[in-house]
N, C-alpha and C positions, 0 to 999 in steps of 0.2 A: 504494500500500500504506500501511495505518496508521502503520506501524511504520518509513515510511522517508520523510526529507523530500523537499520536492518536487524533480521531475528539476530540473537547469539546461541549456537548450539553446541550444545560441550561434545567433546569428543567420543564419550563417552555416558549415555544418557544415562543408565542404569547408577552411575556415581555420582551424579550431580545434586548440589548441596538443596535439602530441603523438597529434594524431587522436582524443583522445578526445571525444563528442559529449555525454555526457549522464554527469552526476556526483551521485552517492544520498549521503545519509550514515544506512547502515542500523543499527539498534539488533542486540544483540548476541542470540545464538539464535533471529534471526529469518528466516522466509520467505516468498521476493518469488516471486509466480508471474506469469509472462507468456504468453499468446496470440501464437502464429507460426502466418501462413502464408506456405509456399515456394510462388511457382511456376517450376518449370521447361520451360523452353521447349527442345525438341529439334526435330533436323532433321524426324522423323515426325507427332510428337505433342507435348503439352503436359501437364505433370502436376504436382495441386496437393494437395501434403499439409498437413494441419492438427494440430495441437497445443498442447503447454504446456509449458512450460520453465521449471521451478524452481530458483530461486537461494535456496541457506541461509548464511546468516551464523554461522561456528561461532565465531570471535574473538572478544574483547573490541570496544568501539565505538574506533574512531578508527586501529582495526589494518588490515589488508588483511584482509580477509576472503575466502576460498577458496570454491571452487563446485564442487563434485564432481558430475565425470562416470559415470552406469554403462556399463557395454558394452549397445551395442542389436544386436538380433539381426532378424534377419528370414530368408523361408525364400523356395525356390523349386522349381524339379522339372527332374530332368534324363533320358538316356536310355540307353542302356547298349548301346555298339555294337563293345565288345571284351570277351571271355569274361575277357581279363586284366584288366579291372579300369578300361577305358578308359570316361568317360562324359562323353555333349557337354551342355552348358545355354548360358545367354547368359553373355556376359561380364557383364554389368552384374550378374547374379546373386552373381556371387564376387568382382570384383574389388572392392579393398583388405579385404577379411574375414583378418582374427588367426584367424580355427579355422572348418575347414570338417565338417558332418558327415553323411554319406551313408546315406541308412536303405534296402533292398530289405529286404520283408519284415517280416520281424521281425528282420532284422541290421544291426547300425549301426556304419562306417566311418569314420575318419582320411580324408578327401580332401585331395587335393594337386593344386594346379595346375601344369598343365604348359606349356598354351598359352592365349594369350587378345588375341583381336582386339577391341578395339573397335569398329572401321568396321566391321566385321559384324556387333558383336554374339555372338561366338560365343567360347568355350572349351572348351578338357578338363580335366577332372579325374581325378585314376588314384586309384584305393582298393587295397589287398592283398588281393586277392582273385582266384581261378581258378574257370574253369569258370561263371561266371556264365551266363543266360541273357541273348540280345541279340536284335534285331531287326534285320531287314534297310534299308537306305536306297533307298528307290523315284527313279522317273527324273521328276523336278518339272516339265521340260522337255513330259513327254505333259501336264500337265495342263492342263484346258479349263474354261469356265467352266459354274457350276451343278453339275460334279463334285462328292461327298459327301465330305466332311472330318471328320474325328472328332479331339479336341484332349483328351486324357488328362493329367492332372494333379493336383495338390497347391492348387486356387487359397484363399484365405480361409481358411488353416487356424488362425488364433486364430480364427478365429468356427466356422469348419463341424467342426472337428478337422483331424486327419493322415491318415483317411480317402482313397483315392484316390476324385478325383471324373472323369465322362465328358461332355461336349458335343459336337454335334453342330450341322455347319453345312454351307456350301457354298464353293465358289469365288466371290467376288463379283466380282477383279481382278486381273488380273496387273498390276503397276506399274513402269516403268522408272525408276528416278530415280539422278541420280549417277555412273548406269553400271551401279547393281548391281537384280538384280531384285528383288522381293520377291512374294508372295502375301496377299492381302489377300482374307477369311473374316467371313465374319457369326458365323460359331460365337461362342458365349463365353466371351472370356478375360479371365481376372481376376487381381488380385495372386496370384502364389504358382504359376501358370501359366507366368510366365518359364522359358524353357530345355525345356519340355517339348516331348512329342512330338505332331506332326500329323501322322496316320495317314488314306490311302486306306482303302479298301475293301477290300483284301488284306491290310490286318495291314504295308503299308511304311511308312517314316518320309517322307512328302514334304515336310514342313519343319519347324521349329522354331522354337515360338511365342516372338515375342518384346516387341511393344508392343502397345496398342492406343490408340485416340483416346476421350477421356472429356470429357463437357460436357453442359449440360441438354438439348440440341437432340441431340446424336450419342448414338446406340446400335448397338451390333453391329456396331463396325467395330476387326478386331483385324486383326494381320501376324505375319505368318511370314517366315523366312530359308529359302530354298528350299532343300531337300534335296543338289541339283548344286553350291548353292553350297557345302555344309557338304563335300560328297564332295571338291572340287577346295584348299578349302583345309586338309582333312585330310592329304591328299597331299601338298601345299605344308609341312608338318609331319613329313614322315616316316611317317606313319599311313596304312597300309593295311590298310580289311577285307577279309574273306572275303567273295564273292560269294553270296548266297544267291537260291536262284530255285525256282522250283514255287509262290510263291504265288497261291492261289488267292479269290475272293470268298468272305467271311465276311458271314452276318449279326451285328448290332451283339454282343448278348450274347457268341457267340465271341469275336470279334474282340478283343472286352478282357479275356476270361479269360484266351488265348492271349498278350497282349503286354503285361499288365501287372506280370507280374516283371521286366520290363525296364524299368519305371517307375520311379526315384530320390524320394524328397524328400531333398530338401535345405535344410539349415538353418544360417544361418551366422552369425558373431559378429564 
């Protein structure tokens, strides 16, 4: 930056006094912008976000100068499997968020977490609300490969809106790893997709979508957290639904008129 002399880097970073590695002396009212990218590496997949990170100097020169953070937000999609106000997404969706807020419809909720596993992936969040409309959880266990999966969600809503958006895919995998199973889908899932629902052909919840693998060689390889698992550690919670049974094959158009009040965004701070 013009405005700031040049970095000093010790030769050796892991030795330098007090850990600090690199020392500016920036002129007063001024701003330093910097280029990050993160990659993180997980047990499933790998994920690389990019940005810019602006440093303003509000002090006089030779003072400490201060760097103000704002709150970032980001959204995801959950599914709504108790008429009380009970609704599942991923963990990774809400955990550490200060304010969560739950939109069905045109009505938008206070969320509160209640439970949230990491090693699965999965939590609930309860809203105040009754009577809500929910969806049944299918048996993940019947599913075979090439079976039709339909993946309902919120994905890229700073770019597409808060629109609900529908993809369609297949069973590519069923995958054992770790011990736990997972369902791996060619459908497309995208940011903002987390925690949503992956719906059979009948309008059930067979799992919830939770990662997918991203890279210039890889396409169309997303996972789900299988439906049995979300049932058993529901249970392991205290949470019991209602059984619901009679459903029958829908074509597409049905299928997401009928199960999309039961669709959440979720936006969180």
């Amino acid at each position: 930056n013009p405005n700031a002399a040049p970095a000093t880097l010790p030769n050796q970073p892991a030795a330098a006094a007090n850990g600090v590695l690199a020392k500016y002396s920036p002129q007063a009212d001024s701003s330093h912008v910097y280029q990050i990218d993160i990659t993180a590496d997980f047990d499933k997949y790998r994920e690389v976000s990019s940005g810019a990170c602006t440093l303003k100097t509000l002090n006089q020169v030779n003072q400490v100068f201060s760097v103000r953070v704002e709150p970032q937000s980001g959204s995801g999609t959950g599914v709504v499997v108790g008429s009380n106000g009970v609704i599942v997404t991923c963990a990774h969706v809400v955990d550490g968020a200060k304010e969560i807020q739950i939109t069905l419809g045109t009505q938008t909720y206070s969320g509160t977490v209640l439970h949230s596993d990491a090693a699965r992936d999965l939590a609930v969040v309860k809203i105040e609300a009754q009577g809500l409309t929910t969806v049944p959880l299918g048996n993940s266990d019947q599913l075979q490969l090439g079976h039709t999966l339909r993946v309902i969600g919120f994905p890229l809503s700073d770019v597409l809106g808060q629109g609900i958006k529908a993809t369609q895919g297949t069973v590519s995998g069923l995958i054992e790893k770790d011990g736990q199973r997972l369902i791996h889908t060619d459908a497309t899932i995208n940011p903002g997709n987390s925690g949503g629902p992956v719906f059979n052909t009948r309008g059930e919840v067979v799992g919830i979508a939770s990662a997918k693998l991203a890279g210039v060689t890889i396409s169309q390889v997303g996972f789900c957290v299988p439906s049995n698992t979300l049932s058993a550690w529901l249970q392991q919670q205290g949470i019991t639904l209602t059984p619901q049974s009679g459903a029958q094959e829908m074509d597409a158009p049905t299928l997401i008129q009928k199960v999309t009040p039961a669709v959440a965004f979720i936006k969180v701070t």
